[in-house]
C-alpha positions as CSV (number, residue, x, y, z in Angstrom):
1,X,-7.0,10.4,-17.0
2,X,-7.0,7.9,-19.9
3,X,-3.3,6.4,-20.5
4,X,-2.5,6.4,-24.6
5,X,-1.1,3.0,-23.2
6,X,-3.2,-0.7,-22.8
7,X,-2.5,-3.6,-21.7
8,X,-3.1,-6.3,-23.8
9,X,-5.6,-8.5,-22.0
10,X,-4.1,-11.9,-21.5
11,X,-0.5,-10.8,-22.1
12,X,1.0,-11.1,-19.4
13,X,2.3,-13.9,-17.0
14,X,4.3,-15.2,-13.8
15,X,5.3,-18.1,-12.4
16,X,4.2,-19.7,-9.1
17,X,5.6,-17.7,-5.8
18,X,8.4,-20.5,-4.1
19,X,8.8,-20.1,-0.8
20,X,12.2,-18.7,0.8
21,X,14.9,-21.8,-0.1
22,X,12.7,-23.6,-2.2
23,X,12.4,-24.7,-5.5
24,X,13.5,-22.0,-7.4
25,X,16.6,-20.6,-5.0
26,X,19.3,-21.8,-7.1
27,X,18.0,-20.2,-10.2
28,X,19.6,-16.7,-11.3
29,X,16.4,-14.3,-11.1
30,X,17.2,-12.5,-14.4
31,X,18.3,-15.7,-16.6
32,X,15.0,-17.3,-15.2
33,X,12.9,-14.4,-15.9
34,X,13.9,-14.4,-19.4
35,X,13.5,-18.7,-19.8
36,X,10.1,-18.2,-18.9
37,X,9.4,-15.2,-21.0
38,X,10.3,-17.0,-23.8
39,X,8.4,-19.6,-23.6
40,X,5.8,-17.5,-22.2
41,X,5.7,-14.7,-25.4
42,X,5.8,-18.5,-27.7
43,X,2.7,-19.3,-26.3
44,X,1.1,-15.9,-27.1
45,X,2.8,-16.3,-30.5
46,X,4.2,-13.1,-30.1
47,X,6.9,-12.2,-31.7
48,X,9.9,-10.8,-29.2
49,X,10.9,-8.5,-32.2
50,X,8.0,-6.7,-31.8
51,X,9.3,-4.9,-28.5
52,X,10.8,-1.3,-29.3
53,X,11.2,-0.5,-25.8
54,X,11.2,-3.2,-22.2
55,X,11.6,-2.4,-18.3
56,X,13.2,-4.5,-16.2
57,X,12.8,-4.6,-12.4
58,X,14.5,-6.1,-9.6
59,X,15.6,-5.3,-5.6
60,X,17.8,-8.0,-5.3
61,X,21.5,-8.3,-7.3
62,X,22.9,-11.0,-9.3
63,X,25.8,-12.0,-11.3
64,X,25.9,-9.5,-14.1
65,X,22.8,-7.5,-13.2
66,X,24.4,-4.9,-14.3
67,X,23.3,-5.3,-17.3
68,X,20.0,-5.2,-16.8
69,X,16.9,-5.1,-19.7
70,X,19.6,-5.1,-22.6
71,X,20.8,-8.5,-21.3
72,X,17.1,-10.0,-20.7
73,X,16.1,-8.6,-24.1
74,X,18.5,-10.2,-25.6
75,X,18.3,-13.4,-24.0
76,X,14.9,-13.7,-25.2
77,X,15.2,-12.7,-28.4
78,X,14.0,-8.9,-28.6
79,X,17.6,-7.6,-29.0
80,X,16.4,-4.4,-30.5
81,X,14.8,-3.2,-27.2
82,X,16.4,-1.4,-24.8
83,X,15.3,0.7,-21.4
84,X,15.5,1.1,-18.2
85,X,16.3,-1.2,-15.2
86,X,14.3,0.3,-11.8
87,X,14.6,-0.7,-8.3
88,X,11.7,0.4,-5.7
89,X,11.5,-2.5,-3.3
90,X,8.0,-3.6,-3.8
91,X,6.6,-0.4,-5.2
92,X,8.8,-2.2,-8.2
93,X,5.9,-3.8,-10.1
94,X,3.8,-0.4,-10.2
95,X,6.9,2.0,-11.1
96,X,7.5,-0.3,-14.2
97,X,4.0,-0.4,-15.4
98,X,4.3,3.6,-15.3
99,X,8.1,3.3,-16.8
100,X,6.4,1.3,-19.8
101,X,3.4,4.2,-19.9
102,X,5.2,7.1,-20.2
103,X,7.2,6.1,-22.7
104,X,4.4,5.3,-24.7
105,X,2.7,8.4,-23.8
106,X,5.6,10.7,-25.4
107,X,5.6,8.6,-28.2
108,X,8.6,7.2,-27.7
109,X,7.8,3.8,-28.1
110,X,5.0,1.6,-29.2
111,X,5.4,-1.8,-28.0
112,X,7.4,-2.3,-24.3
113,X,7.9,-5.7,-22.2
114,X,7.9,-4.9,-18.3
115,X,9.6,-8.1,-16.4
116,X,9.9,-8.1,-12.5
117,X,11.9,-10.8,-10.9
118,X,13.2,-11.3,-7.8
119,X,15.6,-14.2,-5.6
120,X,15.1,-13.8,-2.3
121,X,16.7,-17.0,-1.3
122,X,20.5,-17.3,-0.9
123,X,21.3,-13.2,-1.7
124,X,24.5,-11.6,-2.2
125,X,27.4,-11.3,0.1
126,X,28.6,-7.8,-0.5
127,X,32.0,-6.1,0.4
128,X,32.3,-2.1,0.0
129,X,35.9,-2.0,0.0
130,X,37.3,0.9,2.6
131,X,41.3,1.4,2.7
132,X,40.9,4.2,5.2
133,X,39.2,1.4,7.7
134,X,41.1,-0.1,10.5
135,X,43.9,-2.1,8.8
136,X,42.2,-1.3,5.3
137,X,39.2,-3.8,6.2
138,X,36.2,-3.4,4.6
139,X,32.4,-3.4,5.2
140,X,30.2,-6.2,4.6
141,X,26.6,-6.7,4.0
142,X,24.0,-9.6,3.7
143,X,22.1,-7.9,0.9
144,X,18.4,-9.1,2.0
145,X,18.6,-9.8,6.0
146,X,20.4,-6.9,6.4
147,X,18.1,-4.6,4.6
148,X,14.8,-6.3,6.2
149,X,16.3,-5.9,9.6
150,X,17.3,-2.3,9.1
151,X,16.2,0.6,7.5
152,X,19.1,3.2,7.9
153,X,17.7,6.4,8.3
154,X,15.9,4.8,11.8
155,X,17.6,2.6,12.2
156,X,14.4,0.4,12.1
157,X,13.3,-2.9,11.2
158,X,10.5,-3.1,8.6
159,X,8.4,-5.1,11.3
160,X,9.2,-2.1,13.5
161,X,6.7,-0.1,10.6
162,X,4.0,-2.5,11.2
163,X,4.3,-2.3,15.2
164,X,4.3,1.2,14.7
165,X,1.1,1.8,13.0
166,X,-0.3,-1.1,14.9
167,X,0.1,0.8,18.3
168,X,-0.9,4.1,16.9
169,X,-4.2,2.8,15.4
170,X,-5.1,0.4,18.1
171,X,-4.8,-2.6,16.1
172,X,-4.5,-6.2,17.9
173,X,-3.4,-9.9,17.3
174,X,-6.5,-11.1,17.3
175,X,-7.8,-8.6,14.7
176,X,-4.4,-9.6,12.2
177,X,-5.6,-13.3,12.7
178,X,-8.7,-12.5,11.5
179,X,-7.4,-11.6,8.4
180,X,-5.3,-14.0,7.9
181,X,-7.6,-16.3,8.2
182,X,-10.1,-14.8,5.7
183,X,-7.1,-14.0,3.2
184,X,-6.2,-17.5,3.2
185,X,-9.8,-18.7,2.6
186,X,-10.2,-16.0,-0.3
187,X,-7.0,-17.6,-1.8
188,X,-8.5,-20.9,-1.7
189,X,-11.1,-20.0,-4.0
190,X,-8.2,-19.0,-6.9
191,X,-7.7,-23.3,-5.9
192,X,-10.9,-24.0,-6.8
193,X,-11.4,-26.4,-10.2
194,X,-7.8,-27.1,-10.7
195,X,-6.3,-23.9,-9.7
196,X,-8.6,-22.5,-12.3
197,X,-8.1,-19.0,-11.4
198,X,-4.1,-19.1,-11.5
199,X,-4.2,-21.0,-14.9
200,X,-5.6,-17.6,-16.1
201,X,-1.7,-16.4,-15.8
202,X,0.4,-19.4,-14.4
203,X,1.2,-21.8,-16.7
204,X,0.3,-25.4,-14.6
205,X,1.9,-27.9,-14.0
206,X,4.8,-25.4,-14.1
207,X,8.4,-27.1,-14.7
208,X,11.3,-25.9,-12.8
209,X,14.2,-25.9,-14.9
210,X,17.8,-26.9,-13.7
211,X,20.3,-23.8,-12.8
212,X,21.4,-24.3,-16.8
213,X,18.0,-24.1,-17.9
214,X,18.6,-27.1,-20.7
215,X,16.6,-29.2,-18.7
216,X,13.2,-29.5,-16.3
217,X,14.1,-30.8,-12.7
218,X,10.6,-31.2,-11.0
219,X,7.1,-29.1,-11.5
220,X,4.8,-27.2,-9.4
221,X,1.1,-27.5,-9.6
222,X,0.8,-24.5,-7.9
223,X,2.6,-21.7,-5.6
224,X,5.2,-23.5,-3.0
225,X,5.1,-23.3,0.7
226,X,1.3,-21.5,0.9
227,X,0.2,-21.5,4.8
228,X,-2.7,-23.0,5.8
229,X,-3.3,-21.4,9.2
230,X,-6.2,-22.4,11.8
231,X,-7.6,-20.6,14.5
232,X,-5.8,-22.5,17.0
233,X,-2.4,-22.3,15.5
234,X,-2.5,-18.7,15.2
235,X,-3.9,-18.4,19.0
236,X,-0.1,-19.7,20.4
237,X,1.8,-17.8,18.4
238,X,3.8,-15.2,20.1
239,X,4.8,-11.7,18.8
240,X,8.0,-11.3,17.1
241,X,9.2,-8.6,19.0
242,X,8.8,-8.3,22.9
243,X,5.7,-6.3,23.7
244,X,4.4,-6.3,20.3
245,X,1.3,-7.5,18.1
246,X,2.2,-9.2,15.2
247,X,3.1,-13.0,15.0
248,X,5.2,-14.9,12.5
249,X,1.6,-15.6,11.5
250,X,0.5,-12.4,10.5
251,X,3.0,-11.4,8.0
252,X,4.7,-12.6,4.6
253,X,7.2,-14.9,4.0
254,X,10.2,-14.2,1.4
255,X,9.6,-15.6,-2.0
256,X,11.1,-16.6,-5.0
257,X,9.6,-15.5,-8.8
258,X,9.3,-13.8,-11.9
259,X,6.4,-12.1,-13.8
260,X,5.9,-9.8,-16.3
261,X,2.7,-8.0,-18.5
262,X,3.1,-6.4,-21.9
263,X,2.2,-2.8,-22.6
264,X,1.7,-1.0,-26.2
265,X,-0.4,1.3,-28.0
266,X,-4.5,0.7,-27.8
267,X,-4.4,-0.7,-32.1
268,X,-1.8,-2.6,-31.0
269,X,-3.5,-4.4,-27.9
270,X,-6.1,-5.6,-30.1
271,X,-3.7,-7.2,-31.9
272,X,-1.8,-8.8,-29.1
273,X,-5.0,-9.9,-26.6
274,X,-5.5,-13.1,-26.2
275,X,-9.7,-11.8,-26.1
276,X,-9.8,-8.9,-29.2
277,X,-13.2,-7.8,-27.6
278,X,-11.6,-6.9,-24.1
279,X,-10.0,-3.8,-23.0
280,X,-7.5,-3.1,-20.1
281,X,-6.8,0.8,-19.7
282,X,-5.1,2.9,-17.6
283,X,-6.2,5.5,-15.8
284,X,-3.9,6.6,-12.7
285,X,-1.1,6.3,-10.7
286,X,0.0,7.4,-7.5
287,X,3.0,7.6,-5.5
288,X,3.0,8.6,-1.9
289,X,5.3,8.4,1.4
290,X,4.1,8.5,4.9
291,X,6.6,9.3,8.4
292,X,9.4,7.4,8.9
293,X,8.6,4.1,10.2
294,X,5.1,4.1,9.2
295,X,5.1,2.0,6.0
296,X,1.9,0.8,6.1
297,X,0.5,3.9,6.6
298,X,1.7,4.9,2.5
299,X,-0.7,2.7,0.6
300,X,-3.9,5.1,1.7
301,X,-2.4,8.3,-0.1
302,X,-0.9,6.6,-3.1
303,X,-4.3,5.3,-3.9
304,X,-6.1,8.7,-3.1
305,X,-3.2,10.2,-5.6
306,X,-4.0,7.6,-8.5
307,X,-7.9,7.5,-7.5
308,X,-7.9,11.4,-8.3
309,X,-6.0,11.1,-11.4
310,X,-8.6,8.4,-12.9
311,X,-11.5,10.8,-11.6
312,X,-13.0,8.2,-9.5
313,X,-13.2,7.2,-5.1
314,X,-12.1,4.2,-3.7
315,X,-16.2,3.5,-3.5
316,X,-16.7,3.1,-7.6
317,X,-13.6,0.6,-7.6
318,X,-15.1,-3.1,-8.2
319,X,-11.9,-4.9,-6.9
320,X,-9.1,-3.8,-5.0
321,X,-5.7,-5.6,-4.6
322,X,-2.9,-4.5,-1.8
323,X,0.2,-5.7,-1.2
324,X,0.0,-6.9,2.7
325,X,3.2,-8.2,4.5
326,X,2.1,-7.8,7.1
327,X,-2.3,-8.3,8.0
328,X,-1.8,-4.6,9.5
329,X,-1.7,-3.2,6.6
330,X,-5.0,-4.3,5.6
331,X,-6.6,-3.5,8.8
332,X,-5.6,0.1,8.6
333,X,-6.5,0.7,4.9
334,X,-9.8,-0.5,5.4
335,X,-10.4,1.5,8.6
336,X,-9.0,5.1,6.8
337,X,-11.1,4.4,3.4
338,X,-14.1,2.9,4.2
339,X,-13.6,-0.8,2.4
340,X,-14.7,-3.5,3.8
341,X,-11.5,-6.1,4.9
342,X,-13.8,-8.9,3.0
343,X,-14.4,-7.6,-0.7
344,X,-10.7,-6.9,-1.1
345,X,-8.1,-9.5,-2.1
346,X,-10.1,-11.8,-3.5
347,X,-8.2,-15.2,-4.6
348,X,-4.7,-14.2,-3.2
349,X,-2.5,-11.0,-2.2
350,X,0.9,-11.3,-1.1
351,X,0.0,-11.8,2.4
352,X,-0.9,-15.8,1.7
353,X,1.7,-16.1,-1.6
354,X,4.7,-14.5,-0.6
355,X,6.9,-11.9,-1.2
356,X,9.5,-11.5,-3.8
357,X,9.6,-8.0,-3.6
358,X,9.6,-6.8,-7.6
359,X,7.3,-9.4,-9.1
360,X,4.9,-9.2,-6.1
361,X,3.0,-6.2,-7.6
362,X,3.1,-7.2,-11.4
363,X,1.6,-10.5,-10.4
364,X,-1.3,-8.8,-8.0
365,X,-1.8,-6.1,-11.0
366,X,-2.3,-9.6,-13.4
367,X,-4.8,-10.9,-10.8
368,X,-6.6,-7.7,-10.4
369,X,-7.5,-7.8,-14.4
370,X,-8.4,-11.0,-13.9
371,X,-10.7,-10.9,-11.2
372,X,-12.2,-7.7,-12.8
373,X,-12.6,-10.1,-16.2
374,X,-14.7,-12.6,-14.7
375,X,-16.6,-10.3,-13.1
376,X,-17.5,-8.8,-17.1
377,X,-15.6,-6.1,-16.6
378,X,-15.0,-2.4,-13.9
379,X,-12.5,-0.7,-12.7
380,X,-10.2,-1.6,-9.9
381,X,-7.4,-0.4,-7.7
382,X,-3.6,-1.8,-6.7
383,X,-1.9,-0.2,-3.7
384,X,1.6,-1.0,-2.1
385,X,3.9,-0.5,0.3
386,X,7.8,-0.1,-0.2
387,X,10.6,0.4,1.9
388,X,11.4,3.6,3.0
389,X,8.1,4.7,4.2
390,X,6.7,4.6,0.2
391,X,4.0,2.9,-1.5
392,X,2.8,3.2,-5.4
393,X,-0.7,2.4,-6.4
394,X,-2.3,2.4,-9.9
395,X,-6.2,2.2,-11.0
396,X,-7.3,-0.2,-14.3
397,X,-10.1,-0.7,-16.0
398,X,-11.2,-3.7,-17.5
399,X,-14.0,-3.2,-20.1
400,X,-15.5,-3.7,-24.1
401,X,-12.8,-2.6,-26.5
């Protein structure tokens, strides 16, 4: 299928990934989002007022979220925009890229401005009043640790899904090291020349601005609290869970960031590329949900589901992205299609640079056109995971306009 909607290459952006309690965990996720988009859009000298439409993401509350994409439109400048504001856990990157398409595709829109952001670090303290409770008292919840450690309908842990899959398939600690190992080296390479690769997107040094964003508090050159694991080190870790397979070492860590990609009509990319002479289309999505407690399993269908829509098999894809958070994941995708573990996740995936959850995809969608530029062009494939036993997946293609 060919999308009405592009991507204008080279407009789109995210900040370095800060690790859980790290530089960015006092900073609201949407006010930061839409500090950095401003200066972001400036140095694309594009105009916020061109927006007629915007998509905001998020899986993690703040102060007056409520509000959602009207109030980050109109922090930035863009207060004629209005839309949506979607929550899919870390399918959220994927389902606001295809928020921003179809919108497009109706004809209900022309130019739209997709933001993801996320604040893992310090996360709200909820009460759900109940006056029918003993004594009228109330339930609380720890908004993030309690939704990591506890998917309801199991009740389940997330890293339950990964032990899951990992017993049904067969797959070791040794094997998740492995891949660790090599997704770490394949990040390294996105280090190389001065972090040349993330300069494509990441705007380096990067400042981190103080909680009123009037002033800079300290820079980044790069993404904060990046493992760099050795054979050895991996070898005395211990499963997290008694009689299990995967180590502290072979999953994510919680993250801290915002990114965001512009989407609009194909005479209106050209306008807004940063390269007139390249294309990024859009040919398929894919949404997809395996048994409960079996996340990892739902990245293979969603790709098959957006594969079929763009008409093409996982074999004619020149770069694929997933979103690991745990190295299982990768294992069992590239045992059920074929791929080998090596030629995917070139320069980063979420497994080396965190996890913020709603940014996580935008940014490995940003790096996927990326890697597909520099390579002069193909076509390539995201896939996901989510909680609740979902994933999203959506294939590009990079090419001459």
């Amino acid at each position: 299928m060919n999308y009405k909607a592009e991507i204008p290459y080279g407009a789109y952006w995210s900040t370095p990934f800060a690790r859980w309690q790290g530089s960015f965990a006092n900073l609201h996720s949407v006010e930061f989002a839409a500090h950095v988009a401003r200066n972001e859009l400036g140095r694309r000298k594009i105009d916020p007022r061109v927006f007629d439409y915007g998509v905001l993401g998020f899986s993690v509350p703040q102060k007056h979220s409520f509000y959602g994409l009207p109030w980050l439109t109109g922090l930035i400048g863009a207060k004629q925009a209005g839309g949506p504001t979607l929550m899919q856990a870390c399918a959220t990157g994927v389902r606001t890229l295809l928020a921003a398409a179809q919108e497009i595709e109706v004809g209900l829109a022309t130019t739209a401005l997709v933001v993801n952001c996320d604040r893992t670090s310090n996360g709200p303290h909820i009460y759900y009043p109940n006056p029918r409770g003993p004594g009228g008292t109330g339930v609380a919840e720890d908004w993030v640790m309690d939704n990591f450690g506890c998917d309801p309908l199991g009740p389940h842990s997330m890293l339950q899904t990964a032990e899951n899959v990992a017993a049904k398939h067969g797959i070791t600690t040794a094997q998740q090291h492995e891949v660790v190992l090599l997704r770490e080296q394949q990040y390294r390479q996105a280090l190389d020349n001065g972090s040349a690769f993330l300069r494509r997107f990441i705007t380096l040094p990067f400042e981190v601005p103080a909680p009123g964003f009037r002033k800079a508090v300290g820079t980044l050159a790069g993404d904060e609290g990046v493992s760099q694991s050795t054979p050895e080190g991996l070898a005395k870790l211990k499963p997290v869970m008694e009689g299990g397979t995967v180590t502290y070492g072979g999953q994510t860590h919680p993250a801290d960031g915002n990114a965001a990609l512009v989407v609009t009509t194909r005479d209106r990319a050209r306008e807004l590329a940063a390269d007139r002479r390249i294309a990024v289309r859009l040919h398929g999505f894919g949404l997809a949900r395996a048994p409960l407690a079996y996340m990892p399993e739902s990245t293979v269908p969603a790709a098959q589901r957006a594969l079929e829509q763009a008409g093409r098999s996982v074999q004619q894809m020149d770069a694929i992205k997933t979103h690991n958070p745990f190295a299982v994941n990768d294992l069992f995708f590239a045992r059920q299609t074929g791929v080998n573990l090596a030629s995917m996740n070139n320069y980063g995936c979420s497994l080396v640079w965190g996890h913020p959850q709603a940014p996580m995809g935008t940014r490995a969608i940003i790096e996927l056109i990326e890697e597909l530029a520099l390579r002069g062009g193909g076509w390539g494939l995201f896939t996901g995971c989510a909680a609740g036993d979902t994933a999203m997946a959506v294939v590009v293609e990079v090419g001459d306009a």
